[in-house]
Backbone as CSV, one residue per row, in Angstrom:
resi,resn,N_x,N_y,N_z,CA_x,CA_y,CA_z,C_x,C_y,C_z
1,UNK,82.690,122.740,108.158,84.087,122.441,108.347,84.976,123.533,107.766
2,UNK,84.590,124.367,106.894,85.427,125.438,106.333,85.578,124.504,105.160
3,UNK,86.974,125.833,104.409,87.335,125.572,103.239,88.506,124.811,103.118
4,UNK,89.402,125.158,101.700,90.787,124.291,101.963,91.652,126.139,102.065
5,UNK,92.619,125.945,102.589,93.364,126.991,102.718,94.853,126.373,103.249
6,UNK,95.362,125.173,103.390,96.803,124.280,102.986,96.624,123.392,102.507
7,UNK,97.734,122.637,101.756,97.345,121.551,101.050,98.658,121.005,101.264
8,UNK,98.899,120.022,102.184,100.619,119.456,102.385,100.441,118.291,101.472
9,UNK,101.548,117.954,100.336,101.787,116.859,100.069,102.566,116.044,100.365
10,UNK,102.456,114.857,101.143,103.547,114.290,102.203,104.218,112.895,101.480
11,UNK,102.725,112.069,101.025,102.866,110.757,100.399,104.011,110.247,99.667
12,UNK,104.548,109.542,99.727,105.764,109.037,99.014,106.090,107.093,99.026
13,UNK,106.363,107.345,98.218,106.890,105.812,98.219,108.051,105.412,97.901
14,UNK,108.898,104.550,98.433,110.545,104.500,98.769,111.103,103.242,98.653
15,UNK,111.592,102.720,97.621,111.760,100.920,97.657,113.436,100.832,96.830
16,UNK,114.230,100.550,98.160,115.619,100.426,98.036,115.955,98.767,96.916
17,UNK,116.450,99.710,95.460,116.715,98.475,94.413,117.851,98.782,94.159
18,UNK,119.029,98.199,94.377,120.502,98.032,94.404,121.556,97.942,92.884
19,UNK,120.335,97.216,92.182,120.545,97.222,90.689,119.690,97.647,89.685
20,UNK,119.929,98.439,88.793,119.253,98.750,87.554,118.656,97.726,86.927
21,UNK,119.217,96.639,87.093,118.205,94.988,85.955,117.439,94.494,87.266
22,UNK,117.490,94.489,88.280,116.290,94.678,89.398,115.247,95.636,89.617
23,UNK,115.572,96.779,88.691,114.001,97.768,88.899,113.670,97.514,87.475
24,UNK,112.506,96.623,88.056,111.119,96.823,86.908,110.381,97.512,86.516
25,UNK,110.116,97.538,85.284,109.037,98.732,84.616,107.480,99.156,85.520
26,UNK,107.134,97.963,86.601,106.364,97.931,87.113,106.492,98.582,88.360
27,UNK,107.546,98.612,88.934,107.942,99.219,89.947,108.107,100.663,90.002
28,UNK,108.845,101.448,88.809,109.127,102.414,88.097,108.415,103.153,87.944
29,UNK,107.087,102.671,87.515,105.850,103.356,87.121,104.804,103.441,88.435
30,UNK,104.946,102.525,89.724,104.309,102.397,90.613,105.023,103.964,91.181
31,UNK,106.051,103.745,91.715,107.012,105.391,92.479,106.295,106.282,91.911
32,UNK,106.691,106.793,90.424,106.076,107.684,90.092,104.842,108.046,89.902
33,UNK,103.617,106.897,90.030,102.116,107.305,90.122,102.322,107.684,91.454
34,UNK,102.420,107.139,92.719,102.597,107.377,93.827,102.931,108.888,94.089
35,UNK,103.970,108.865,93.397,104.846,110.035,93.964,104.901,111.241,93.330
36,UNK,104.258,111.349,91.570,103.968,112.260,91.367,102.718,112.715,90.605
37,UNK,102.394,111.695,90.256,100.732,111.409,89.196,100.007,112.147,90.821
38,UNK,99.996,111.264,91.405,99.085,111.469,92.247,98.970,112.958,93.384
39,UNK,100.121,113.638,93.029,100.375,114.882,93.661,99.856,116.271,92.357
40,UNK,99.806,115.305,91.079,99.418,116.008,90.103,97.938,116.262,90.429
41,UNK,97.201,115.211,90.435,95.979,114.917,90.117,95.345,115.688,91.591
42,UNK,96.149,115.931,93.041,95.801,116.096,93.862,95.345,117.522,93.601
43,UNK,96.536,118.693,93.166,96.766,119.583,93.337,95.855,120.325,92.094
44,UNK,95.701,119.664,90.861,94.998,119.893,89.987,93.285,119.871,90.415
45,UNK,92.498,119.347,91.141,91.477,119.264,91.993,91.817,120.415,92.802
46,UNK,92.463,120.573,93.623,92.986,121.323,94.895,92.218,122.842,94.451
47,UNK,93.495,123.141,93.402,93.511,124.623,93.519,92.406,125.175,92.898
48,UNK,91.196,124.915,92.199,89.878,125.900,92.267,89.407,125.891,93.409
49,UNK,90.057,125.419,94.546,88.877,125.362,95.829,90.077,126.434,97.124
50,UNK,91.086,126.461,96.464,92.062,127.129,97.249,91.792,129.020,97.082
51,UNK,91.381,129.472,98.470,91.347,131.134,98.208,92.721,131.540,98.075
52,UNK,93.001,132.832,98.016,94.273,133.922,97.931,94.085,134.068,99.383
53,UNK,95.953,133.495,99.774,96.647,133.384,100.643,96.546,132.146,101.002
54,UNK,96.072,131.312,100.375,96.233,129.658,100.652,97.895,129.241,100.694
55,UNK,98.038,128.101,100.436,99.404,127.588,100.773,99.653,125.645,100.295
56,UNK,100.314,125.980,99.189,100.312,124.473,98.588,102.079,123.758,99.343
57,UNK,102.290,122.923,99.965,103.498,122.518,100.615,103.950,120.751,99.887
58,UNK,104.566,120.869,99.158,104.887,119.785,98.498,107.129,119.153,99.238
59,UNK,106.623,117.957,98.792,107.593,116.918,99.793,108.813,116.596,98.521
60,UNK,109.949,117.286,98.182,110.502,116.705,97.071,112.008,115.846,97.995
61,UNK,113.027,116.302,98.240,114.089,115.874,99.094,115.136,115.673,98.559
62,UNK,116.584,115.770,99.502,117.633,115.757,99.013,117.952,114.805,97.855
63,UNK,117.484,113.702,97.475,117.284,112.905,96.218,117.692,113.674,95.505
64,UNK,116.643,114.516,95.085,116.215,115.743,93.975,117.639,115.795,93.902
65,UNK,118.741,116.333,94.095,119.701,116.923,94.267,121.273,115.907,94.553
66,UNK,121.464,114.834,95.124,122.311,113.797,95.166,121.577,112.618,95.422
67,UNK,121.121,111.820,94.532,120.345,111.118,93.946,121.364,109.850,94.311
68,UNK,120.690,108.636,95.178,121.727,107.577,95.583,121.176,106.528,94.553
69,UNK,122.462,105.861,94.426,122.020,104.598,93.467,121.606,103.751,93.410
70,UNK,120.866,103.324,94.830,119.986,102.007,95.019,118.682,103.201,94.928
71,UNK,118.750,104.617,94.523,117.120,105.100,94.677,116.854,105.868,93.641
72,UNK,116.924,104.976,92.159,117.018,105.745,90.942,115.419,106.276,90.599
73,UNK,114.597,104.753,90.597,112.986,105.803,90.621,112.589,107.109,91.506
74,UNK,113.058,106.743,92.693,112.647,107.689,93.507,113.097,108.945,93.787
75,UNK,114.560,108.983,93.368,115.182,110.358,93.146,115.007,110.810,92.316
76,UNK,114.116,110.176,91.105,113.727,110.613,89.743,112.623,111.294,89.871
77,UNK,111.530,110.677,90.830,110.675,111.761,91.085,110.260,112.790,92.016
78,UNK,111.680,112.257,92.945,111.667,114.296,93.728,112.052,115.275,92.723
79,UNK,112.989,114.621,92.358,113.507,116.044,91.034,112.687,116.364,90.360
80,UNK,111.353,115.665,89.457,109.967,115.969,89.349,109.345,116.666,89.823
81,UNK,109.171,116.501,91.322,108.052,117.404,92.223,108.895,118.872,92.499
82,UNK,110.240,118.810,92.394,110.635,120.137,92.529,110.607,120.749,91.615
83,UNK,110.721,120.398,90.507,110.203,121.205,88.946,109.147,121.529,88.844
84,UNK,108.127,120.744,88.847,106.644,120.867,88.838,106.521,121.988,89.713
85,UNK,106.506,121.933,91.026,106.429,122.632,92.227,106.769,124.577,91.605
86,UNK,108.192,124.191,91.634,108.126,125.734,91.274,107.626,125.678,89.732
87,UNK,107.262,125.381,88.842,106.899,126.036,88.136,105.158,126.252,88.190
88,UNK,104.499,125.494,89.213,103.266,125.911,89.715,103.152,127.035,90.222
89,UNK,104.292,127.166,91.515,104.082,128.490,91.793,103.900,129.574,90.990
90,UNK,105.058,129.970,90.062,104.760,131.072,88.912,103.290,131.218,88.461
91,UNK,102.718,129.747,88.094,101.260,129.752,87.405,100.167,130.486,88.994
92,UNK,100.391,129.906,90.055,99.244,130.365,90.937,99.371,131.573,91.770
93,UNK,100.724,132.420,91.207,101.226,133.427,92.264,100.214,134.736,92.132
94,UNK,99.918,134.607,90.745,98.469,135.595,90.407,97.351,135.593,91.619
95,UNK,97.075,134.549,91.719,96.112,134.006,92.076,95.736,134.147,94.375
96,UNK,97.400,134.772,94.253,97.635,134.503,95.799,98.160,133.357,96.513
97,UNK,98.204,132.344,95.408,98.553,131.456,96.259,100.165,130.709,96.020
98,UNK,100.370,130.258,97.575,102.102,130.044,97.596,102.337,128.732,97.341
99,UNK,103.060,128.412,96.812,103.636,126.921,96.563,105.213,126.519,97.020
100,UNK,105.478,125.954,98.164,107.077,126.169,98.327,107.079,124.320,98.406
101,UNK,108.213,123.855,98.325,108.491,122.323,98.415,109.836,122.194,99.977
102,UNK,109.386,121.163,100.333,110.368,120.548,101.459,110.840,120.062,101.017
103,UNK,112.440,119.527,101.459,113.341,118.638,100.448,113.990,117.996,102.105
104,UNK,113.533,116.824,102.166,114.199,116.358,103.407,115.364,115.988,103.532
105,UNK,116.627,115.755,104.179,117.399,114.583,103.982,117.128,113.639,104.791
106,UNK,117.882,113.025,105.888,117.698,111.682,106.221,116.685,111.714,107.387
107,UNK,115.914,111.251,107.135,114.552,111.168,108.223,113.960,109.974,108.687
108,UNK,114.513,109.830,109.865,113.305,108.617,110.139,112.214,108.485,110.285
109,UNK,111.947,107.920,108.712,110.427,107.623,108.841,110.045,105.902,108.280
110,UNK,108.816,105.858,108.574,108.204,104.243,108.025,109.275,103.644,106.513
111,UNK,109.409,105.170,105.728,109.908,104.646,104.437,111.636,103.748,104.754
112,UNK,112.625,104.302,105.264,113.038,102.965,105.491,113.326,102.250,105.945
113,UNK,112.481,101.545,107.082,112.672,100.178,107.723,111.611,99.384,106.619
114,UNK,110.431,100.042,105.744,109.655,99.432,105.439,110.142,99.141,103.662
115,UNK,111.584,99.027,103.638,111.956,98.676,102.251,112.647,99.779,101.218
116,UNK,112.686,100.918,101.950,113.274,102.487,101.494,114.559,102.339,101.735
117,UNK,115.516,101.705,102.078,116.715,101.814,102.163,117.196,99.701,102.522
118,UNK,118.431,99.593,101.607,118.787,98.424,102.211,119.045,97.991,103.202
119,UNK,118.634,96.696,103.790,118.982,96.471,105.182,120.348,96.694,106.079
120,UNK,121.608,96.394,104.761,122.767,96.845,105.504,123.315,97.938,105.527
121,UNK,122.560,99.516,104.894,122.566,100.645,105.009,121.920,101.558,106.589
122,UNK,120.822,100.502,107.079,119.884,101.335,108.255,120.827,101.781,109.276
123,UNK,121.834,100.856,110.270,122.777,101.063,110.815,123.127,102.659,110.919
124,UNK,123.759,102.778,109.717,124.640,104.041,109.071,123.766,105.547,108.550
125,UNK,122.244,104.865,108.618,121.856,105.986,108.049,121.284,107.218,108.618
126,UNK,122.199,108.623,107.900,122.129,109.659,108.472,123.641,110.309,109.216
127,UNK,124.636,108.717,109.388,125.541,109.293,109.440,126.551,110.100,108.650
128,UNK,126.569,110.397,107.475,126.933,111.183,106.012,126.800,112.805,106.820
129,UNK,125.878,112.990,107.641,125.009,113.965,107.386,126.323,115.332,108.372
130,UNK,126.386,116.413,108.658,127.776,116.993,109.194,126.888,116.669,111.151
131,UNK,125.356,116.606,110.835,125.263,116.502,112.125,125.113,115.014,112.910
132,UNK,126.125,113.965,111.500,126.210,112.502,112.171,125.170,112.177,112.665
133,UNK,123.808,112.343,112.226,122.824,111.416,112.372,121.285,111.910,111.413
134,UNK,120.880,111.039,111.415,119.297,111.384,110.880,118.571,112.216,111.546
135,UNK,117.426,112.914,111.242,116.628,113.530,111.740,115.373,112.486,112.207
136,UNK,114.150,113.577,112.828,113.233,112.903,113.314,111.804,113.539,112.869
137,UNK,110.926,112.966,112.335,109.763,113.771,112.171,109.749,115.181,112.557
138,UNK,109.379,115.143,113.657,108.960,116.348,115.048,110.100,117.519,114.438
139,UNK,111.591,117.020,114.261,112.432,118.171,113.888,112.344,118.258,112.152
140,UNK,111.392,118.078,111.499,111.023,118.427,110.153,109.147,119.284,110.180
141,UNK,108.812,118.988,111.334,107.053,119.441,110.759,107.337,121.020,110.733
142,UNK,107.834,121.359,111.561,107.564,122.958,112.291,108.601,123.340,110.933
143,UNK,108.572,122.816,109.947,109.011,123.580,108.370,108.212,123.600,108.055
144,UNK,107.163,122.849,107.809,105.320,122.567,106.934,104.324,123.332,107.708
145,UNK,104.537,123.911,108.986,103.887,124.925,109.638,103.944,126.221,109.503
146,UNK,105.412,126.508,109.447,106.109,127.716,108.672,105.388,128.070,107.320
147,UNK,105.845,127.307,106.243,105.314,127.096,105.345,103.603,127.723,105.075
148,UNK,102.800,127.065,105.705,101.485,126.968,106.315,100.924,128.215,106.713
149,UNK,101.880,129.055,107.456,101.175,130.294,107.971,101.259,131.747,107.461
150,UNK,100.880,132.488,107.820,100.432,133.622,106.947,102.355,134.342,107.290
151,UNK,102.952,133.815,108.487,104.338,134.170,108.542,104.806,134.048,107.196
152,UNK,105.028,133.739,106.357,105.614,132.850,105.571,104.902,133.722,103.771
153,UNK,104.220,134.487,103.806,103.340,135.194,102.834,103.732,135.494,101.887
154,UNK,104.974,136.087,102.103,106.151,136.415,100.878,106.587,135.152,100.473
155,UNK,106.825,134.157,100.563,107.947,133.403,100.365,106.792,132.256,99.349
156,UNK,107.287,132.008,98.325,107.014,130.936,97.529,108.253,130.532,96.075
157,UNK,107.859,129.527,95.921,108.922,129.094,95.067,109.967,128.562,95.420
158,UNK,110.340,128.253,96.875,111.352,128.020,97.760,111.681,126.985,97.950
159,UNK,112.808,126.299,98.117,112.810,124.902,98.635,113.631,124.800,99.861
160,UNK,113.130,124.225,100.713,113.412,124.554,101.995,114.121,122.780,102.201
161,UNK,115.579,123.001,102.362,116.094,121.911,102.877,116.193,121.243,104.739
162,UNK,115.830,120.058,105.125,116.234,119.799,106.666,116.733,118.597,106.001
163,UNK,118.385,119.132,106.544,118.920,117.971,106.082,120.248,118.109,107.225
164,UNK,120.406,118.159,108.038,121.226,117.762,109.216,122.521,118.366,108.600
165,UNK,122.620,119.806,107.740,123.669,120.447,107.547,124.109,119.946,106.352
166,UNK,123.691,118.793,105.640,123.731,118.559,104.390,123.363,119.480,103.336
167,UNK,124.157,119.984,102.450,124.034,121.013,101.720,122.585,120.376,100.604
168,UNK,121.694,121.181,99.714,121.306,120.404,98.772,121.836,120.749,97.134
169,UNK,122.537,121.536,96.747,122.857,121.684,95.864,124.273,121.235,95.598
């Protein structure tokens, strides 16, 4: 089958809590194993098996950066994975290998119809965005492909926003 030579981290978990005395310690700690233990533990395995010119692609998102208030765990740990992220890169750039992070904004995905955003937010969501609507998978992969290919060789440490003209900083 070959070796590893990308490593996308996509996984996330997304659970719209409206109030601070509604997110439990249990919940809190679930996001962040999810969302960043487990990108730890991935990538920590990963990279003795990764050659020079490999390519590590990690999922952090506009969160990281305007952090909404029904999504305090979860914007807590994109801003995580984008720290982590680049400061991996520095550690593996010796080594050849690139580490850049995606930072999505509004995307339709499973995360929220399946409890990632409140029910009377879905309507609206994505309209914030300057291009008045959400994105779609398909117009986010061909960033993780980019990313992915030897095009892309120079570039690490990067965070690459698709966010429908939404600034991230």
């Amino acid at each position: 089958m070959g070796g590893l030579d990308i490593l996308a981290l996509v996984a996330g978990k997304q659970t719209a809590i409206p109030e601070i005395k509604d997110l439990t310690s249990e919940q809190f700690q679930q996001t962040f194993a999810v969302n960043v233990f487990a990108l730890f533990w991935i990538t920590q395995e990963a990279i003795p098996l990764l050659p020079e010119g490999a390519s590590i692609i990690t999922t952090s998102s506009i969160q990281a950066y305007q952090p909404s208030p029904h999504l305090l765990d979860y914007a807590a740990t994109k801003a995580a994975i984008l720290n982590y992220s680049r400061g991996l890169a520095k550690q593996v750039a010796e080594k050849g290998i690139r580490v850049n992070i995606v930072a999505p904004g509004p995307i339709w995905t499973a995360l929220q119809i399946s409890g990632g955003q409140t029910q009377d937010k879905i309507p609206q969501f994505g309209q914030q965005t300057p291009m008045k609507r959400a994105g779609q998978p398909a117009e986010l992969a061909p960033v993780y492909v980019y990313l992915a290919s030897q095009e892309s060789s120079y570039v690490t440490a990067e965070v690459h926003g698709v966010c429908g003209g939404e600034h991230l900083g």
